[in-house]
C-alpha positions in Angstrom: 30.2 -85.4 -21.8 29.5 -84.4 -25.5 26.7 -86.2 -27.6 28.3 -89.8 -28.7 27.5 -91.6 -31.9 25.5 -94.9 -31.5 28.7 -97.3 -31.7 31.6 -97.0 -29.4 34.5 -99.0 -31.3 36.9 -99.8 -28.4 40.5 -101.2 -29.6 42.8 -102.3 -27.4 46.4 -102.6 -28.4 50.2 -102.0 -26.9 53.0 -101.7 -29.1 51.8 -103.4 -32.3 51.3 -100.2 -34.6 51.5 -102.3 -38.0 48.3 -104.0 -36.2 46.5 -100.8 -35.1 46.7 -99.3 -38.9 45.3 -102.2 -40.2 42.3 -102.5 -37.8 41.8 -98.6 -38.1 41.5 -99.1 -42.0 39.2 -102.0 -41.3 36.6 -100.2 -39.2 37.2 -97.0 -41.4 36.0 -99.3 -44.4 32.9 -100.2 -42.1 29.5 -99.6 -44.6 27.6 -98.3 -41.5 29.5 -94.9 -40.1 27.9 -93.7 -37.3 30.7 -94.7 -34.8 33.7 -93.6 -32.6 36.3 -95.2 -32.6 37.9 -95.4 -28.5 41.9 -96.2 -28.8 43.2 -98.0 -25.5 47.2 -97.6 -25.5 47.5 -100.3 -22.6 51.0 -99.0 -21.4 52.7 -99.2 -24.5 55.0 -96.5 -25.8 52.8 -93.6 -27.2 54.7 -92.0 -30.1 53.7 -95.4 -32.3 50.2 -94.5 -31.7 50.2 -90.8 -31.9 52.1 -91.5 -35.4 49.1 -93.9 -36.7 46.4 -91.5 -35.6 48.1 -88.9 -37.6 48.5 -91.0 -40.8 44.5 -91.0 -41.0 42.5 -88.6 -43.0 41.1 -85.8 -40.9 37.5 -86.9 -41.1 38.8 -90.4 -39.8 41.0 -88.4 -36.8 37.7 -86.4 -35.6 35.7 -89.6 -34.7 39.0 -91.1 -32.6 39.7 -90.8 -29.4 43.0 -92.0 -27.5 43.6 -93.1 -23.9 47.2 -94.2 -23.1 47.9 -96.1 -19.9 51.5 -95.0 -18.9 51.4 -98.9 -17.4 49.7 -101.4 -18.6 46.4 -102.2 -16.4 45.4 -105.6 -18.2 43.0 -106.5 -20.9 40.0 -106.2 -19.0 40.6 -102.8 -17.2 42.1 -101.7 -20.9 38.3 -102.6 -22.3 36.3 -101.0 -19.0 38.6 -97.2 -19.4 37.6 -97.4 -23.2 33.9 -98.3 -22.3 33.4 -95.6 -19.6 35.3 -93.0 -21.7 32.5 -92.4 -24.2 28.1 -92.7 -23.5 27.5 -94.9 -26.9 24.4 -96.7 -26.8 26.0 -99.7 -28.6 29.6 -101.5 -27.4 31.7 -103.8 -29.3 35.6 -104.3 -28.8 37.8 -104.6 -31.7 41.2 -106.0 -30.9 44.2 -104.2 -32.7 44.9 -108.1 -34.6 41.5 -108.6 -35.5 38.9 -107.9 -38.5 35.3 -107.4 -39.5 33.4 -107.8 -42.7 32.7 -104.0 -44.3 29.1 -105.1 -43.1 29.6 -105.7 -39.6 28.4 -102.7 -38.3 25.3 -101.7 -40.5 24.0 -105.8 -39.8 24.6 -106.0 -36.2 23.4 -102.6 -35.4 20.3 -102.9 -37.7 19.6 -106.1 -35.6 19.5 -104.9 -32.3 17.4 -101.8 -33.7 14.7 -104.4 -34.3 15.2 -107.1 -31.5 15.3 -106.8 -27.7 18.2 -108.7 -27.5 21.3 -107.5 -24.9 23.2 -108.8 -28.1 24.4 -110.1 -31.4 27.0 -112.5 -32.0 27.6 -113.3 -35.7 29.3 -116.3 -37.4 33.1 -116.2 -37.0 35.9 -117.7 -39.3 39.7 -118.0 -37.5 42.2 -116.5 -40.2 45.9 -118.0 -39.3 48.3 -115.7 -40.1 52.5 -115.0 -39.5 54.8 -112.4 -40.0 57.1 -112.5 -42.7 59.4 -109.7 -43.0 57.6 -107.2 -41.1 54.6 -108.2 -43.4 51.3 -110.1 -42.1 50.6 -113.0 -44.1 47.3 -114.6 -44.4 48.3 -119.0 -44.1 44.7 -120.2 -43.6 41.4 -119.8 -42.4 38.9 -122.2 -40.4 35.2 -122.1 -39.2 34.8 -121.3 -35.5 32.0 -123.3 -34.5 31.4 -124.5 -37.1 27.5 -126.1 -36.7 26.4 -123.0 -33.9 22.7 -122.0 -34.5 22.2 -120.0 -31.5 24.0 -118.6 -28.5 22.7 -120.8 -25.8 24.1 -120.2 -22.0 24.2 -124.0 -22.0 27.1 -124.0 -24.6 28.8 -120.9 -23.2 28.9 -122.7 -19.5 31.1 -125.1 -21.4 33.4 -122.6 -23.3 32.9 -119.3 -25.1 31.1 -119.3 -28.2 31.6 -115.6 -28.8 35.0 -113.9 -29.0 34.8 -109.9 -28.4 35.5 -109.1 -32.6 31.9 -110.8 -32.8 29.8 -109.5 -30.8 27.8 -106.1 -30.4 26.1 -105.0 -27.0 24.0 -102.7 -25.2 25.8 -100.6 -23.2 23.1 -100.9 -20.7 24.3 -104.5 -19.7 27.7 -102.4 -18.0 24.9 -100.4 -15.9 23.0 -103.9 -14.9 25.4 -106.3 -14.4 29.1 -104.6 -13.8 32.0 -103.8 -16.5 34.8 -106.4 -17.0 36.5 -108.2 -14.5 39.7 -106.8 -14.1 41.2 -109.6 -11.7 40.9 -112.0 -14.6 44.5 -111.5 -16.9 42.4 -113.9 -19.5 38.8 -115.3 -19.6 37.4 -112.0 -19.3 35.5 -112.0 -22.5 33.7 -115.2 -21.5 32.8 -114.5 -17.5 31.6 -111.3 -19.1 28.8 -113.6 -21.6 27.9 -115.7 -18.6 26.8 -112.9 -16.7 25.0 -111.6 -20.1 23.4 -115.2 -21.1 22.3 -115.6 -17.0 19.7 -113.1 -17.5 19.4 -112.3 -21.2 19.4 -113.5 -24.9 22.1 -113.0 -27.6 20.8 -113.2 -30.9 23.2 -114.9 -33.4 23.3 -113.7 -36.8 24.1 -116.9 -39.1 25.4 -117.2 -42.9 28.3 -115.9 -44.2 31.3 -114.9 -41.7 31.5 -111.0 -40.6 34.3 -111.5 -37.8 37.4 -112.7 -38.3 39.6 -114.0 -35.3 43.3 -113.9 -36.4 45.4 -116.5 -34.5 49.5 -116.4 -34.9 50.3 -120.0 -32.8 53.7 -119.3 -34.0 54.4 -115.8 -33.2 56.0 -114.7 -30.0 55.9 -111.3 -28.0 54.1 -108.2 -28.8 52.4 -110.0 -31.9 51.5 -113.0 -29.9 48.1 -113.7 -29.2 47.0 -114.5 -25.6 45.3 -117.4 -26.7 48.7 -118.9 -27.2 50.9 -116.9 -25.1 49.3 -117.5 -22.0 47.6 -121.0 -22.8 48.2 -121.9 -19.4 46.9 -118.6 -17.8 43.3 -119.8 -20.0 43.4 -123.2 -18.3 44.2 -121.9 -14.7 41.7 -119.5 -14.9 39.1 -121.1 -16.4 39.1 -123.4 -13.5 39.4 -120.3 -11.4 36.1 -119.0 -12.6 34.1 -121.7 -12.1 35.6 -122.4 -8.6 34.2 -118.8 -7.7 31.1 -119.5 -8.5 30.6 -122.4 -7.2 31.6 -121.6 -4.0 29.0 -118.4 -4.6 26.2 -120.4 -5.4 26.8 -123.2 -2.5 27.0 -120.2 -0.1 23.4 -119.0 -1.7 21.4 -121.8 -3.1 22.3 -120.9 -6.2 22.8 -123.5 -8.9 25.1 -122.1 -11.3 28.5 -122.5 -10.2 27.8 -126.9 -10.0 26.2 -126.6 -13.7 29.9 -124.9 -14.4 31.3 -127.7 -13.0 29.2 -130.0 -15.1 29.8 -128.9 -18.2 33.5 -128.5 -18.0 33.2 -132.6 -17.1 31.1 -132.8 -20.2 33.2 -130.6 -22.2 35.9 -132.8 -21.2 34.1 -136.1 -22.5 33.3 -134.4 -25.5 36.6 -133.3 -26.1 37.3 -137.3 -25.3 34.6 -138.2 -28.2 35.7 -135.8 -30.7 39.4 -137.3 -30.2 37.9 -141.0 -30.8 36.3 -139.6 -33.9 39.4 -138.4 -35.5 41.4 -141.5 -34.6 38.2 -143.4 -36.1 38.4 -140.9 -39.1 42.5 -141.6 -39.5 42.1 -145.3 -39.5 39.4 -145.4 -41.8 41.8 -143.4 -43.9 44.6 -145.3 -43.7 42.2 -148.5 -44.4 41.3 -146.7 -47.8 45.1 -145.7 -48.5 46.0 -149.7 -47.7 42.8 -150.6 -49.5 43.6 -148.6 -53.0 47.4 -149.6 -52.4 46.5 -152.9 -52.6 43.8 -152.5 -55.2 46.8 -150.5 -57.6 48.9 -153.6 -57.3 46.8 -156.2 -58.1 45.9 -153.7 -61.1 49.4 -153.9 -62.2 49.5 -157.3 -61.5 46.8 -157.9 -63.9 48.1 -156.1 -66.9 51.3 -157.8 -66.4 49.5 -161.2 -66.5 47.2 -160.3 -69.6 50.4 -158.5 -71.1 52.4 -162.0 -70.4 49.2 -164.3 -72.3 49.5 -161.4 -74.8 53.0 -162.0 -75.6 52.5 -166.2 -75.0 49.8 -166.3 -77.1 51.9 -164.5 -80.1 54.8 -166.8 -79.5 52.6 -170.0 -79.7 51.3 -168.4 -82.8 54.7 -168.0 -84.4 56.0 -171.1 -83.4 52.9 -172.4 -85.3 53.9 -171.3 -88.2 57.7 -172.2 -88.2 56.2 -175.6 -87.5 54.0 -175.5 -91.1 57.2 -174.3 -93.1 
């Protein structure tokens, strides 16, 4: 196997070419440029592909690389051929849908060149989007976690903190701890941290955003995200994965698995709390709106008045003087 670059940029897509050149053009605008970029064509037709690759500039084409799957073997297995394609020492995966900052690279890498952390997640920002016309449309944007300091395996064991556009590893975790679990259709991403966070840190990289998660919650089929599409395949398996290890820890002492199981109840209270807090935050809105409402009539209420001893007061005044004639 030929002498890689340090990054290994692994993109998995299926039949969404307008995505693909737009996440190609993304990483090629990356400041730091000592990567390949590792195309996963998860069993999606291959001439769209082919035809993107050949739209970039020749010095962009030499650092790609294309697998296609004649069928598609899932997310996960998608991210393991990419991964054990290429010997980079450095592994991120860059869905075809999503997008980095042009600093990405060159601030992630520089901190893992200086850290002995497995990893760096940096802040994230969800970018809502929707196809108009064949055209993808920027709608909105939203902080995604908002008030994250750190990457704790307390917060992950309730949900996942870092989506793959954020976060650069070593490829040595693959060696220690196993690639991707393929059996999982979703969740992947996340059973893949808790394996990381069980034994090792991920730094966090805070301040201004440098991934962006695009979310389409109205877009069907191939431009559908997963997080939507297969909503319920998140919640069965979420449940799955916890279930497996608990039942691995019980069989070994082990007290994982039951702290999975305690922090989806807790997660589940919070999401209780939060809930309160936004009916609590709508009331006290609607309070105000009642509040000015109220405070605008008795406004008019009061110029009306004043106006009306105005006008009374001019009358008696006139009448005054009709009385002196």
């Amino acid at each position: 196997m030929p002498a890689q670059d340090p990054v290994a940029v692994i993109v998995r897509t299926k039949n969404r070419p307008h995505f693909l050149q737009r996440a190609l053009q993304d990483i090629f605008d990356q400041t730091y440029r000592q990567f390949r970029v590792v195309i996963v064509n998860d069993g999606g037709s291959a001439e769209p592909v082919d035809n993107v690759i050949a739209g970039l500039p020749e010095a962009a084409r030499e650092r790609v690389d294309i697998l296609h799957n004649k069928q598609s073997l899932g997310m996960e297995a998608a991210s393991n051929s990419g991964v054990q394609s290429c010997d980079s020492e450095y592994i991120v995966i860059h869905d075809d849908d999503d997008l980095w900052h042009p600093e990405f690279l060159q601030r992630t890498v520089s901190y893992l060149e200086n850290s002995s952390d497995a990893g760096v997640v940096v802040r994230t920002q969800i970018r809502y989007e929707e196809i108009v016309d064949g055209q993808i449309l920027k709608t909105g944007s939203a902080p995604f976690w908002e008030n994250m300091q750190q990457i704790s395996l307390g917060d992950m064991l309730q949900i996942n903190r870092a989506v793959p556009i954020s976060f650069l590893y070593r490829r040595s975790l693959h060696e220690e701890l196993g690639y991707y679990n393929e059996s999982l259709p979703v969740c992947g991403d996340w059973e893949f941290n808790l394996r990381v966070l069980s034994r090792h840190r991920i730094g966090f990289l805070d301040g201004e955003p440098l991934a962006f998660w695009c979310q389409r919650p109205s877009t069907g089929g191939d431009d559908a995200n997963s997080l939507f599409a297969k909503a319920r395949d998140h919640e069965r398996f979420d449940r799955s994965i916890r279930d497996e290890y608990l039942r691995r820890d019980l069989s070994s002492g082990r007290d994982l698995g039951v702290l999975l199981q305690i922090s989806a109840m807790m997660a589940e209270q919070e999401q209780m709390l939060l809930e309160n807090r936004q009916r609590m935050v709508q009331m006290q809105e609607q309070l105000t709106e009642a509040t000015q409402r109220l405070e605008h009539i008795m406004m008019q209420r009061t110029s009306i008045l004043a106006r009306a001893g105005t006008a009374a007061a001019k009358l008696k005044g006139a009448l005054k003087g009709v009385r002196r004639r």
